[in-house]
C-alpha positions as CSV (number, residue, x, y, z in Angstrom):
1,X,126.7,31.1,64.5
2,X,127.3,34.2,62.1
3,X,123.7,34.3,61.5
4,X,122.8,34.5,65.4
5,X,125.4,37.5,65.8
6,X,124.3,39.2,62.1
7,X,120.9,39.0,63.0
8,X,119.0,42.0,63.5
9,X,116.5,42.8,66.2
10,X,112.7,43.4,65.9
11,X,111.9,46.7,65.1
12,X,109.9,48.0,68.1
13,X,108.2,50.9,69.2
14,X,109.3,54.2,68.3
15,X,111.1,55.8,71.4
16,X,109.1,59.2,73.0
17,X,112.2,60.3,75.0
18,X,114.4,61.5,72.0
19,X,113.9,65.0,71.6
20,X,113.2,66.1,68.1
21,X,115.8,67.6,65.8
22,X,116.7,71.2,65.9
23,X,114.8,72.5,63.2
24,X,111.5,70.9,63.6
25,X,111.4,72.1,67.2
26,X,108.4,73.5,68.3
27,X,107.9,77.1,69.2
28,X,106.1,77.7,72.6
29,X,103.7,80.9,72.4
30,X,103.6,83.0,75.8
31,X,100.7,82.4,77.3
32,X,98.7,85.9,77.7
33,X,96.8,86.2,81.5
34,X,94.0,88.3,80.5
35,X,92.5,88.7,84.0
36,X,95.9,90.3,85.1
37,X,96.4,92.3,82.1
38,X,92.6,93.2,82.9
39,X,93.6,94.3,86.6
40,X,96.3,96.4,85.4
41,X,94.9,98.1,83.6
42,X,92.3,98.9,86.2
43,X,94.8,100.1,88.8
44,X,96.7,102.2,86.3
45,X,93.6,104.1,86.1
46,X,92.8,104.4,89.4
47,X,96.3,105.8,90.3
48,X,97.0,107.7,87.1
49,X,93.6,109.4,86.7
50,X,93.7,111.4,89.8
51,X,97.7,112.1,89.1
52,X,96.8,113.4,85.6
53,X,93.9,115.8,87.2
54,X,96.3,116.7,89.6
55,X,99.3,118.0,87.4
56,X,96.7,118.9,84.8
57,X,94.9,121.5,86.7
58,X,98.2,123.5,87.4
59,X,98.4,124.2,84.0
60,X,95.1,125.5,83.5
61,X,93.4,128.9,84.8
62,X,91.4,128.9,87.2
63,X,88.2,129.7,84.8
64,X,89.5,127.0,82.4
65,X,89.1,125.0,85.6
66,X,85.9,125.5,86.5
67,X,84.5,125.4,83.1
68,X,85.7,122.5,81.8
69,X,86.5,120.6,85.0
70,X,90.1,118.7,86.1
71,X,90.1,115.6,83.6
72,X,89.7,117.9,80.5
73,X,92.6,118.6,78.2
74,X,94.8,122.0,79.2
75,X,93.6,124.0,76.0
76,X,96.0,126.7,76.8
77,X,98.3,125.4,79.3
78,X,100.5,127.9,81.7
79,X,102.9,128.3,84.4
80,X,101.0,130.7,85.8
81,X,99.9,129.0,88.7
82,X,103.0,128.2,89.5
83,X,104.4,131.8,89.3
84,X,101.8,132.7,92.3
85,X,102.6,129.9,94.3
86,X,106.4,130.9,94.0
87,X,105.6,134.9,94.6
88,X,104.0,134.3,97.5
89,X,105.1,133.2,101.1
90,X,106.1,129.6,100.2
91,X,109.8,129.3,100.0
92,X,109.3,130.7,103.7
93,X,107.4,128.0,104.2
94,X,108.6,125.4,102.7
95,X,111.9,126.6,104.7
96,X,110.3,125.8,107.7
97,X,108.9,122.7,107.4
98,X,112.8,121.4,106.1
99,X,114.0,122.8,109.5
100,X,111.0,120.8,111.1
101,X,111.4,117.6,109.0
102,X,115.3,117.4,109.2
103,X,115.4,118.3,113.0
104,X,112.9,115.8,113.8
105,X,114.5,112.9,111.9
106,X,118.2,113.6,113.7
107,X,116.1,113.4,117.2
108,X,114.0,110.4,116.4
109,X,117.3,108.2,114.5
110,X,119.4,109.7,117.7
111,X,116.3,108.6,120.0
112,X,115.8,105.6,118.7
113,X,119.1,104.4,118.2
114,X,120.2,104.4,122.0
115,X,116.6,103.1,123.1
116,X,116.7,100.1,120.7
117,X,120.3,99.1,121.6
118,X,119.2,99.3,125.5
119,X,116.6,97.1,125.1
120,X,118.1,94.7,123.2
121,X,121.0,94.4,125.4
122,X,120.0,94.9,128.6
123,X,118.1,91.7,130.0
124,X,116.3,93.5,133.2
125,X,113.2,93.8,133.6
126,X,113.6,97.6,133.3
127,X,114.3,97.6,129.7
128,X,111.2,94.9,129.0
129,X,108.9,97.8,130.8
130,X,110.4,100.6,128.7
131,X,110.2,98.8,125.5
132,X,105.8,98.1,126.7
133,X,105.9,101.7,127.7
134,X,106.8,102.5,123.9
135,X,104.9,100.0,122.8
136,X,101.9,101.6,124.4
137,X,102.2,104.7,122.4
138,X,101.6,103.3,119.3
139,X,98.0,103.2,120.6
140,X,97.6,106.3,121.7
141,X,96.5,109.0,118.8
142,X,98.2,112.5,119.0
143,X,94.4,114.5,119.1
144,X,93.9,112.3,122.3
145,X,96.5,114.1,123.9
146,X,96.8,117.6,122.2
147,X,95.3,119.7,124.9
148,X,98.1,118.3,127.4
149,X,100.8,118.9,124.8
150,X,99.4,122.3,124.2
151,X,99.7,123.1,128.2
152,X,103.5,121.6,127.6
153,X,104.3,123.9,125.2
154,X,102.7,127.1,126.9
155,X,104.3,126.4,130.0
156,X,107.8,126.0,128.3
157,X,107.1,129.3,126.7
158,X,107.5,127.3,123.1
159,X,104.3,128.4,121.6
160,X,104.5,129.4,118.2
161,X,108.4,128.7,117.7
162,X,109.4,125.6,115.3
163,X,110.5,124.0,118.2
164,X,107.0,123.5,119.8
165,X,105.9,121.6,116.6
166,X,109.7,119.5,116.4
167,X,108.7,117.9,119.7
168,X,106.0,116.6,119.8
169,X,106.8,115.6,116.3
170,X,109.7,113.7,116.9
171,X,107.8,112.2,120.1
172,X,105.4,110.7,118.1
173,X,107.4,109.4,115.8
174,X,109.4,107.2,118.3
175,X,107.2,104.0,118.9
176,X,107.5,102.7,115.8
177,X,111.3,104.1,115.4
178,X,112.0,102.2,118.3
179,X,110.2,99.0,117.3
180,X,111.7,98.8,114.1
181,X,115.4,99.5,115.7
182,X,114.8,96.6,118.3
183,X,113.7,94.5,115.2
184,X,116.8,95.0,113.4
185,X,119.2,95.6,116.4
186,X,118.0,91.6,117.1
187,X,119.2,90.3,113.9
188,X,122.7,91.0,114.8
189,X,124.4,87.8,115.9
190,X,124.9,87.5,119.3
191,X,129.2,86.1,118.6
192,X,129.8,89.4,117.1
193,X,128.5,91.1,120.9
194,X,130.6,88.6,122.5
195,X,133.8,88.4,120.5
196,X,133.7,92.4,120.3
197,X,132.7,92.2,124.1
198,X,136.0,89.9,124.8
199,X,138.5,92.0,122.7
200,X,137.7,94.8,125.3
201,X,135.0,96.9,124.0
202,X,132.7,99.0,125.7
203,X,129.0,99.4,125.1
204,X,129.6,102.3,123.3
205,X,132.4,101.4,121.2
206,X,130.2,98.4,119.9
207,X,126.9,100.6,119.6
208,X,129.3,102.7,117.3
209,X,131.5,100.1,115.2
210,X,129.4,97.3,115.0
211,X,125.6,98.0,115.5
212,X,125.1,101.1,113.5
213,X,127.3,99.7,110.5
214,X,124.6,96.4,110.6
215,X,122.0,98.4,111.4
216,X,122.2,101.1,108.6
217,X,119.1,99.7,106.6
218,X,116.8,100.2,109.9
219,X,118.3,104.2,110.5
220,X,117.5,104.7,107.1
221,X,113.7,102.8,107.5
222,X,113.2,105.4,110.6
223,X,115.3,108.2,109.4
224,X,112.3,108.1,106.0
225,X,109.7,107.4,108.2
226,X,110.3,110.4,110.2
227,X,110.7,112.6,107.9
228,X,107.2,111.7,106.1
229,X,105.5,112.1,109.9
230,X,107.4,115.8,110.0
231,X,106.7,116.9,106.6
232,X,103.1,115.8,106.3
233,X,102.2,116.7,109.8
234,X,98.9,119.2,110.4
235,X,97.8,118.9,113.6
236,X,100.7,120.3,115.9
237,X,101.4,123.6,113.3
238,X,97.9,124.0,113.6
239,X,97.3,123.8,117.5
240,X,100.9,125.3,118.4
241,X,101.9,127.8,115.9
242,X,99.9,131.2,115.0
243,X,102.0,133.5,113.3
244,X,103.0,133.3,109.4
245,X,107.1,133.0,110.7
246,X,106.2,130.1,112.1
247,X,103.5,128.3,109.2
248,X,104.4,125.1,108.2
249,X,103.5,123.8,104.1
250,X,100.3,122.1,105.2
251,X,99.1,125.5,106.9
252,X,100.4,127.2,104.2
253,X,98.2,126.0,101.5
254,X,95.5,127.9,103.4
255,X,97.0,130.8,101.6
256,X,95.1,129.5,97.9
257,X,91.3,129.6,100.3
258,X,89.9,132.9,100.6
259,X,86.6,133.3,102.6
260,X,84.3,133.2,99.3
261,X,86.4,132.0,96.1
262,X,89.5,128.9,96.1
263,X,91.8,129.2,93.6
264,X,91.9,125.4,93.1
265,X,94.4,125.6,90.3
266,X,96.8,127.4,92.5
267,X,96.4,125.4,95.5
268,X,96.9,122.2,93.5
269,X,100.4,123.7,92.2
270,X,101.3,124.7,95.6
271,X,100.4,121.1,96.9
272,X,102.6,119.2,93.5
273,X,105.6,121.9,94.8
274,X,105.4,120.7,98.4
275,X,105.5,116.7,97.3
276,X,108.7,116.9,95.1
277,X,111.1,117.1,97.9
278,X,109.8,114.0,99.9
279,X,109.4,112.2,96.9
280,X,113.0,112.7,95.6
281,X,114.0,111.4,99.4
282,X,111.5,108.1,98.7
283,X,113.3,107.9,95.3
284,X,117.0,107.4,96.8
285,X,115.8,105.8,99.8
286,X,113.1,103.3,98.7
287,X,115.4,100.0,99.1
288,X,117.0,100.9,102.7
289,X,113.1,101.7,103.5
290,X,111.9,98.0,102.1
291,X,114.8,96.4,103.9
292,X,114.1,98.1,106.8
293,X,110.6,96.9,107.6
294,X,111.4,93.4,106.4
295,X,113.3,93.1,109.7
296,X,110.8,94.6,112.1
297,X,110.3,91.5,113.7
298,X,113.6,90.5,114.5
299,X,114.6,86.9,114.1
């Protein structure tokens, strides 16, 4: 009997599933993707090249420009182009287009607010036609219809006023502000309508303390999105403004063309002074803007 119970198995197999000891552990190399490293490096030079020739050629003269060409090294750089861009009209324009760009935002976040909360909570058939009707304008280009704006603005006695180029502007700009709005405005449960609804509140107390609150990452979507529409717009300065008061950035770089020489240089520091300000907004406003889209088509 002691033998049976002193007796030692067979030796078997060795077992797989023990994991080794600390020290003999095997290192795992990262495993390079070439292709990808390959591709990004390919898009860096697509979007840096023409960045670099853009910033580079401010700092260049304009012969230094033309004789070497924009992807060559500034041998001499200089603010100089600069300078001319700031001693001529465009602080007065660049004025002018923050009137246009912030004016037009309020309307179209204003706008777009009250139409998007109608059509989400009003279940007639009403609303379903205003929300197609705005719909519909997404399709329709603004150079289809800028000979009827321009009789608009003539008969309203707005021509060549800020306000002739805010309108239409912010008009434009309202399909999509309105489709995103509805998008977002849907996401909203519909217990926090009802339970706000039984405690006595009105339409617009909830528009006011519950839907905007909830609703801040599409105002900020539409409030960006307007903005880039007023601040990169050309086609209504051009049309309904004439007078130098009344130019907008995009008109003004005509300033840098003469009728037989362009300072290129010059026009190309006029055009990196016009895109700081909407980039710093993109900067501060880049997650509310992501956010915002995500919920464009509602739940």
């Amino acid at each position: 009997m002691t033998d049976v119970l002193h007796r030692r198995p067979a030796p078997g197999p060795p077992r797989t599933d023990v994991p080794p000891p600390a020290g003999r552990r095997r290192l795992r190399l990262p495993r390079w993707n070439y292709p990808a490293g390959l591709a990004a490096v390919v898009w860096l030079l697509i979007v840096g090249l023409p960045l670099y020739a853009l910033v580079g050629s401010t700092l260049r003269t304009r012969n230094d420009y033309l004789d070497h060409g924009p992807l060559s090294v500034p041998t001499e750089p200089t603010l100089a182009n600069y300078e001319k861009v700031l001693r001529s009209d465009f602080l007065t324009y660049l004025l002018n287009t923050a009137v246009v760009t912030a004016v037009s935002a309020v309307l179209v976040i204003v706008l777009s607010v009250m139409i998007g909360y109608t059509v989400v909570r009003t279940r007639g058939r009403m609303s379903r036609r205003i929300f197609q009707v705005f719909l519909l304008g997404l399709a329709i280009p603004a150079q289809a219809v800028i000979i009827p704006v321009y009789l608009i603005i003539t008969k309203l006695q707005l021509y060549d006023t800020l306000l002739a180029v805010i309108l239409p502007t912010a008009a434009f700009s309202l399909p999509v502000s309105v489709l995103i709005l509805a998008g977002t405005m849907r996401d909203i449960d519909e217990e926090m309508y009802e339970s706000m609804a039984l405690d006595g509140a009105g339409p617009a107390r909830i528009l006011w303390q519950l839907v905007i609150p909830l609703s801040r990452a599409g105002i900020s979507t539409v409030g960006v999105y307007a903005a880039l529409q007023a601040w990169n717009n050309f086609l209504f300065p051009l049309i309904l403004t004439q007078s130098p008061e009344s130019r907008v950035l995009t008109l003004g770089l005509y300033d840098f063309v003469g009728q037989f020489r362009v300072d290129i240089p010059a026009l190309l520091a006029a055009v990196v002074l016009s895109i700081v300000p909407i980039f710093v907004v993109y900067l501060f406003a880049r997650r509310q803007l992501v956010n915002g889209l995500m919920g464009v088509g509602g739940k």
